[in-house]
Structures are given as C-alpha cells and as structure tokens.
The first five atom37 places (N, CA, C, CB, O) and aatype in JSON, in Angstrom:
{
  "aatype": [20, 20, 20, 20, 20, 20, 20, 20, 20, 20, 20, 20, 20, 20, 20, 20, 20, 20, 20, 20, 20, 20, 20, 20, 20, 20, 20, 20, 20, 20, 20, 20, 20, 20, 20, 20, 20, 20, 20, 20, 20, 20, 20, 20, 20, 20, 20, 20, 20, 20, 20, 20, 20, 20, 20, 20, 20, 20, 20, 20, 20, 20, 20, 20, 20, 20, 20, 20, 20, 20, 20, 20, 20, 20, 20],
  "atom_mask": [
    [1, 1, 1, 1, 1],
    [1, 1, 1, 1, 1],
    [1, 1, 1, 1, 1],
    [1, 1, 1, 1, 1],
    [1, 1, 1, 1, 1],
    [1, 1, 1, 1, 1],
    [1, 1, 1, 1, 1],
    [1, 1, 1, 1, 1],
    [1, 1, 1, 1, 1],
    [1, 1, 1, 1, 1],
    [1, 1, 1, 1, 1],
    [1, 1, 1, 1, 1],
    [1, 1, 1, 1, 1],
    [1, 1, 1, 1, 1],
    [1, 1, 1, 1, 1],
    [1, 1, 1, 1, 1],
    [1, 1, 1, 1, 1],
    [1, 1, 1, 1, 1],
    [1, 1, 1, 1, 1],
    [1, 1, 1, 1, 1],
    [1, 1, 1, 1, 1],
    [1, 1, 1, 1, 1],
    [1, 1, 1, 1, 1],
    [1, 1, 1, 1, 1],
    [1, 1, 1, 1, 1],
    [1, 1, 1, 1, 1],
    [1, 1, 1, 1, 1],
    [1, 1, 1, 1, 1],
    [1, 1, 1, 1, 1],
    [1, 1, 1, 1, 1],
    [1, 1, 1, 1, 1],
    [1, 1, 1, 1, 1],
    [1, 1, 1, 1, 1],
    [1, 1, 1, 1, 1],
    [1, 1, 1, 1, 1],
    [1, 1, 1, 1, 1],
    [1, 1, 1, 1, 1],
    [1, 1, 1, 1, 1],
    [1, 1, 1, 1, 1],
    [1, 1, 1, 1, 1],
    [1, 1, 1, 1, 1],
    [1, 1, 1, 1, 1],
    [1, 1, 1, 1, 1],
    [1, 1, 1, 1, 1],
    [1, 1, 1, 1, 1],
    [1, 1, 1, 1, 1],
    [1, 1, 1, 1, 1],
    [1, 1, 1, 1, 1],
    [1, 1, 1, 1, 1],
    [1, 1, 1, 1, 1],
    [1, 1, 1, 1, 1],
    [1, 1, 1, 1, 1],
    [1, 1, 1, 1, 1],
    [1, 1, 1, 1, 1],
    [1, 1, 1, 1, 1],
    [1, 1, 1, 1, 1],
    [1, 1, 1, 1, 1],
    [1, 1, 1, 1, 1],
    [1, 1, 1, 1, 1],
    [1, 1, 1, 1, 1],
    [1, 1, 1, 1, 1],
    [1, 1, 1, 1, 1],
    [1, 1, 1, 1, 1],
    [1, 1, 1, 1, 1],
    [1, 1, 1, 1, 1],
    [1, 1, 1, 1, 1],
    [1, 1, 1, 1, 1],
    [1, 1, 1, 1, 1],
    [1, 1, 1, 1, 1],
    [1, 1, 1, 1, 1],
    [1, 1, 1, 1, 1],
    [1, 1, 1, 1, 1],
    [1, 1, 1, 1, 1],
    [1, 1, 1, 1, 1],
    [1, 1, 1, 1, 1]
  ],
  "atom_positions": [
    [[99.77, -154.36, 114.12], [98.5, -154.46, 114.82], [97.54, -155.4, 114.09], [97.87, -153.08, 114.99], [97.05, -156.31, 114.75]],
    [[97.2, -155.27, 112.71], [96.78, -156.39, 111.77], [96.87, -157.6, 112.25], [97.49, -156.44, 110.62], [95.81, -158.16, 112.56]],
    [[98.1, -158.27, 112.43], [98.45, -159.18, 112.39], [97.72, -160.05, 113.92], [99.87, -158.92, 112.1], [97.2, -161.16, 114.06]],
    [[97.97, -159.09, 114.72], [97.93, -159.72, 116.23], [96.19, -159.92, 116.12], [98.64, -158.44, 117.77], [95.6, -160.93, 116.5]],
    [[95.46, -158.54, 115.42], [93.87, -159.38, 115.22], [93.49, -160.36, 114.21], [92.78, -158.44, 114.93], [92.36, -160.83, 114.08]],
    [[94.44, -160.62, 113.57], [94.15, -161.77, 112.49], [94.39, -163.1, 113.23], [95.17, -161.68, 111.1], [93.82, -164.2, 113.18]],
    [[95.47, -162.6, 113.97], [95.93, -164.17, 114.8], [94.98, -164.74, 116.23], [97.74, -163.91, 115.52], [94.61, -165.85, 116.61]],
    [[94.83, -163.37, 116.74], [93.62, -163.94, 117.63], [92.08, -163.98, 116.96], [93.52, -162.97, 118.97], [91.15, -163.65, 117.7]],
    [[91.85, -164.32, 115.81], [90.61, -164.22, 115.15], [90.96, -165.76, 114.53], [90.36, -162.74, 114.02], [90.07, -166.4, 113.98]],
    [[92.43, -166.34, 114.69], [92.53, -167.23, 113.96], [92.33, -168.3, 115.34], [93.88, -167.18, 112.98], [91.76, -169.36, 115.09]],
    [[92.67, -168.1, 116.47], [92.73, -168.67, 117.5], [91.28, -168.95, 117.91], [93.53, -167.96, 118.37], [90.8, -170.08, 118.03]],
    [[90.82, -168.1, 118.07], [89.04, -167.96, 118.15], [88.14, -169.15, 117.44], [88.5, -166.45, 117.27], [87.33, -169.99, 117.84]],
    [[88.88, -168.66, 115.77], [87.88, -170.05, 115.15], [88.65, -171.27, 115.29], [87.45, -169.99, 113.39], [88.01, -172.02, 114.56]],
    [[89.75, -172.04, 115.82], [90.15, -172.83, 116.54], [89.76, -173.36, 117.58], [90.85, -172.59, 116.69], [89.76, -174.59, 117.7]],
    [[89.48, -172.82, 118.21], [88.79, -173.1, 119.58], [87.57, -173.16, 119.55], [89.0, -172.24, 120.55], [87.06, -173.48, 120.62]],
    [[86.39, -172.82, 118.06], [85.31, -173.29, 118.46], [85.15, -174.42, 117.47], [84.26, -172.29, 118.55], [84.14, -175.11, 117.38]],
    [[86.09, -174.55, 116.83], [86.54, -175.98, 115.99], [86.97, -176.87, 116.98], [87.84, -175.85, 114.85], [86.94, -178.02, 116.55]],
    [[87.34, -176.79, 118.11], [88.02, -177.55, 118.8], [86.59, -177.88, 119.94], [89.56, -176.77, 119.33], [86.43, -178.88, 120.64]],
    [[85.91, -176.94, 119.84], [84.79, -176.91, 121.13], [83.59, -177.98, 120.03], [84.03, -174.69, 121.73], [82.9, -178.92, 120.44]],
    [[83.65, -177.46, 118.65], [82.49, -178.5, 118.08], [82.58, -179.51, 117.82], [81.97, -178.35, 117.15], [81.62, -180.27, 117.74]],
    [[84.29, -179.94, 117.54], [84.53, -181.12, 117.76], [84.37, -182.56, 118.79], [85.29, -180.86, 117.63], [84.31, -183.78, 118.66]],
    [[84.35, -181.53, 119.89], [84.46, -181.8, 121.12], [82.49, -182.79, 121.38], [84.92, -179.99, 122.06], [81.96, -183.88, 121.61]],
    [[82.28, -181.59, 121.15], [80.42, -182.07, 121.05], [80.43, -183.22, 120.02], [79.14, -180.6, 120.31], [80.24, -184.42, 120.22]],
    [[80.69, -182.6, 118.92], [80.22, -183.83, 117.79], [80.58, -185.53, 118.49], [81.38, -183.57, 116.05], [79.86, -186.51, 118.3]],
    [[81.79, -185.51, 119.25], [82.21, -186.63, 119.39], [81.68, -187.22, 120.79], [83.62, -186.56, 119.2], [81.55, -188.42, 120.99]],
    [[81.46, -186.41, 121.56], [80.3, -186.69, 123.17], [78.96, -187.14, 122.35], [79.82, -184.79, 124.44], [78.4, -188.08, 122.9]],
    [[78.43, -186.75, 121.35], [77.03, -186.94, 120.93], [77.35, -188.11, 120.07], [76.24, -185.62, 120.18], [76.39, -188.83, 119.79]],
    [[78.58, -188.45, 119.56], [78.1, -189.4, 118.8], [78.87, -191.3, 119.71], [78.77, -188.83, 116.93], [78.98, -192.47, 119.33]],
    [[79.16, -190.56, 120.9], [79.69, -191.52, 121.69], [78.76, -191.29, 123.09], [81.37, -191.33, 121.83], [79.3, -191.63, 124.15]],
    [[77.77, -190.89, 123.12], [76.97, -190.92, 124.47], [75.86, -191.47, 124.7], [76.68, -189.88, 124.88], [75.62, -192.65, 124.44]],
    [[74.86, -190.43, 125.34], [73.34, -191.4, 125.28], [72.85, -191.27, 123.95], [71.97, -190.85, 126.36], [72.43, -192.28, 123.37]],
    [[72.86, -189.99, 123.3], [72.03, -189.71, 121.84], [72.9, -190.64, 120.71], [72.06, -187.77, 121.32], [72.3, -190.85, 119.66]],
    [[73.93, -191.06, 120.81], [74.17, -192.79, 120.2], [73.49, -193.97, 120.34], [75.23, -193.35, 120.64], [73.11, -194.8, 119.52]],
    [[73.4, -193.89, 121.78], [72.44, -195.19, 122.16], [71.07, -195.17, 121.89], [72.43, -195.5, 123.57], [70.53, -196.13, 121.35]],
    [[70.21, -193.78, 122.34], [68.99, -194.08, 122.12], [69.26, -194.26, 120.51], [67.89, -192.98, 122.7], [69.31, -195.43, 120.13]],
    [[69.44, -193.28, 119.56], [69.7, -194.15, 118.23], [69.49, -195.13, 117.95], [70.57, -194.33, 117.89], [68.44, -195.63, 117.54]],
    [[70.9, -195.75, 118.19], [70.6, -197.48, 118.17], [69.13, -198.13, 118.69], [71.76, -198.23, 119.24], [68.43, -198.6, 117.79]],
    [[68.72, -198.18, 119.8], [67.83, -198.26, 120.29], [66.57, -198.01, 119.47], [68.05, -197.66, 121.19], [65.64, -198.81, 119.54]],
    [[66.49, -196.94, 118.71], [65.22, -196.91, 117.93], [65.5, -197.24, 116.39], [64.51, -195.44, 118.09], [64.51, -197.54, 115.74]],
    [[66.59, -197.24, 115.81], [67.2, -198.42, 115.26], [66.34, -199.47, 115.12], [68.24, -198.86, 115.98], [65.38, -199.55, 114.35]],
    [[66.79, -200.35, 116.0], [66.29, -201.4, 116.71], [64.88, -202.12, 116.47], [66.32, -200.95, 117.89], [64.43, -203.19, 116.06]],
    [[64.4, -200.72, 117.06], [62.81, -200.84, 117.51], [62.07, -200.61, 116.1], [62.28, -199.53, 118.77], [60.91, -201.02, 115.99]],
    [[62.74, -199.93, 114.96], [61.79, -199.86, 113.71], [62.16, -200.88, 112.85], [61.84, -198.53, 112.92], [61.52, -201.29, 111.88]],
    [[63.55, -201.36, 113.4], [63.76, -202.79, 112.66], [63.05, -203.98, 112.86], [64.94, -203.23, 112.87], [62.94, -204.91, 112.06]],
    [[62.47, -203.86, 114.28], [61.67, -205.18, 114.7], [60.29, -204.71, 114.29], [61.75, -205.67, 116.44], [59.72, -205.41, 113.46]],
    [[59.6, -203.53, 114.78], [58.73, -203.16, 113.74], [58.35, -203.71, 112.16], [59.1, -202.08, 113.63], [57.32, -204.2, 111.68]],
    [[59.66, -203.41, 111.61], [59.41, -203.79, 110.39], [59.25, -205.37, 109.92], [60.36, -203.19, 109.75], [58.53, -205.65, 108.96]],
    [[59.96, -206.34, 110.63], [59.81, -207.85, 110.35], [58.67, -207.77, 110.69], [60.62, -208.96, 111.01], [57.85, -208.07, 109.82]],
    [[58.08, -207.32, 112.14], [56.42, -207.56, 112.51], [54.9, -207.46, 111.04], [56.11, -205.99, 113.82], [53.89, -208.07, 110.68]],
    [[55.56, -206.48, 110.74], [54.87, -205.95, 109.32], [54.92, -206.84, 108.65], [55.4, -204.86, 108.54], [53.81, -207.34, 108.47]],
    [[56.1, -207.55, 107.92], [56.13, -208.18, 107.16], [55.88, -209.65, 107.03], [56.89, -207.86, 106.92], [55.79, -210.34, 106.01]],
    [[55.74, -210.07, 108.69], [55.2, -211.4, 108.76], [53.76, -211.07, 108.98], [55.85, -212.35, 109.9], [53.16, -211.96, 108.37]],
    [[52.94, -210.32, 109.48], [51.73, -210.03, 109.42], [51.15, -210.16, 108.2], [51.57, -208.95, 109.86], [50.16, -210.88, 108.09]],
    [[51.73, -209.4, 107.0], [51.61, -209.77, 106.05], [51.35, -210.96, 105.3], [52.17, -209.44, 105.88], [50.27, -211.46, 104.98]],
    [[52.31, -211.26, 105.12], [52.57, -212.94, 105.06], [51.8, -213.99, 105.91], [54.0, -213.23, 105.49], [51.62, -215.11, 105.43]],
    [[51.34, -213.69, 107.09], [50.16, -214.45, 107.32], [48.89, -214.41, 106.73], [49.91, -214.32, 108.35], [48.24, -215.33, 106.24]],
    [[48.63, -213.2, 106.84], [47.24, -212.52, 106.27], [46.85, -212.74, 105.26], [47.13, -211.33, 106.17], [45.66, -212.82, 104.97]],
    [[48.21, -212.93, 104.2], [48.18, -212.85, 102.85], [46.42, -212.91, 101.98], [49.21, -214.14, 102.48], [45.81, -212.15, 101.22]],
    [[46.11, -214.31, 102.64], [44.59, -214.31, 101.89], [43.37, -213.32, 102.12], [43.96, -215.57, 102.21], [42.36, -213.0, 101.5]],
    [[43.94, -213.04, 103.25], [42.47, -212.46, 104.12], [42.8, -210.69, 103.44], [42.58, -212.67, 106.62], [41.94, -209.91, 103.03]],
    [[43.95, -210.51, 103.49], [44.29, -209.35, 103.12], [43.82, -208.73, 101.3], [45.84, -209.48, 103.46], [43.68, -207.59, 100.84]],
    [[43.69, -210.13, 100.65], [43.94, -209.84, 99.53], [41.97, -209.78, 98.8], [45.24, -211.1, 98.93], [41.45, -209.32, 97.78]],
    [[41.31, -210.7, 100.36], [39.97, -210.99, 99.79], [39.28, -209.26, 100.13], [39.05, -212.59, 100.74], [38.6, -208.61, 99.35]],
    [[39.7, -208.86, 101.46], [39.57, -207.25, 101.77], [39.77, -206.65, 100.61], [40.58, -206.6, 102.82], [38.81, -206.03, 100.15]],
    [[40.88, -206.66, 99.94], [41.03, -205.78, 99.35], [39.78, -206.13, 97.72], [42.76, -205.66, 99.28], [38.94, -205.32, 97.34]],
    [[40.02, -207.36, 97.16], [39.27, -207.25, 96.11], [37.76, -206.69, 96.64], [39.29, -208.63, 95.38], [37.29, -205.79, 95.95]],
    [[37.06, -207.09, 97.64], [36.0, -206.3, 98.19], [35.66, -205.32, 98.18], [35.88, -206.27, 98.95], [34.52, -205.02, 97.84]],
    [[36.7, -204.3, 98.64], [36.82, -202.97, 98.44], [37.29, -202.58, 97.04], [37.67, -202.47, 99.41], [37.27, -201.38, 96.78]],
    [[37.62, -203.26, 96.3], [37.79, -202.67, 94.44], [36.4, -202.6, 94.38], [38.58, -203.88, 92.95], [35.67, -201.62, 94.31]],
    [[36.07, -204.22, 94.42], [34.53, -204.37, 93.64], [33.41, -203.54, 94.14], [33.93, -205.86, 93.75], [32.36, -203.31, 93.55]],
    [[33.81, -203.07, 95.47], [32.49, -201.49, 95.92], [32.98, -200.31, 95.51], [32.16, -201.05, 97.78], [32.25, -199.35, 95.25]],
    [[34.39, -200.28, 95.43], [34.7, -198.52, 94.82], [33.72, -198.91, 92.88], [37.53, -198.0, 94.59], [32.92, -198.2, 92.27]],
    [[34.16, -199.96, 92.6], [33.64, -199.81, 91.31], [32.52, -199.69, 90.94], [33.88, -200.52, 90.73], [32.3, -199.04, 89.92]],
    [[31.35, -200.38, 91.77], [30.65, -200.58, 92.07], [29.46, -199.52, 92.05], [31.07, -201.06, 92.83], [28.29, -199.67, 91.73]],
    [[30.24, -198.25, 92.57], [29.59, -196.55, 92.73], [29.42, -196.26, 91.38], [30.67, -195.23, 93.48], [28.98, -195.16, 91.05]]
  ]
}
C-alpha cells in the first residue's frame, strides 16, 4: 500500500513539473516576452536620449550647477 501512495505522490509532482514547465515556456515564448523586449527597447532609447541631452547641454548644465554650489555655499 506504501508503495502505490509513494508512486502516485511521485506522479503528482510530475505533472506539476510538467504543468510549470509548460507555463514557464508559454511565458517566455508569448506576449510577456514581447512586451519585455519592447520595454527593453524603450529604456534603451530612453537612455541614449539622456545621454545625448547631456552632451548637448554639457555647458549650460555645468554653469546651473556651479550656481547652485555657489548659493548652497553661500547660506
């Protein structure tokens, strides 16, 4: 009798190994892959935006900032 509940207890966690597998691989091959990528994407272009903003600004950014030293110090 042991045996036959060990074996259907073994079958059980098989099948939800087989059921999570199942998901893991729909989710990582479906839409929640794509939007992924997709925002991916979107924080990657984000981020060049940043960094050429930067790089334009460079002066204007840097005269702001000494401005704001020389008034925090200033107090």
């Amino acid at each position: 009798m042991g045996q036959v509940i060990e074996r259907r207890e073994a079958v059980q966690t098989d099948a939800r190994f087989v059921r999570a597998r199942g998901r893991a691989k729909e989710l990582m091959t479906g839409s929640a892959a794509q939007g992924t990528t997709e925002y991916a994407i979107l924080v990657g272009v984000l981020v060049v935006i940043a960094i050429l903003a930067i790089v334009a600004f460079r002066d204007k950014v840097s005269e702001l900032w000494d401005e704001i030293s020389s008034a925090i110090n200033s107090l």
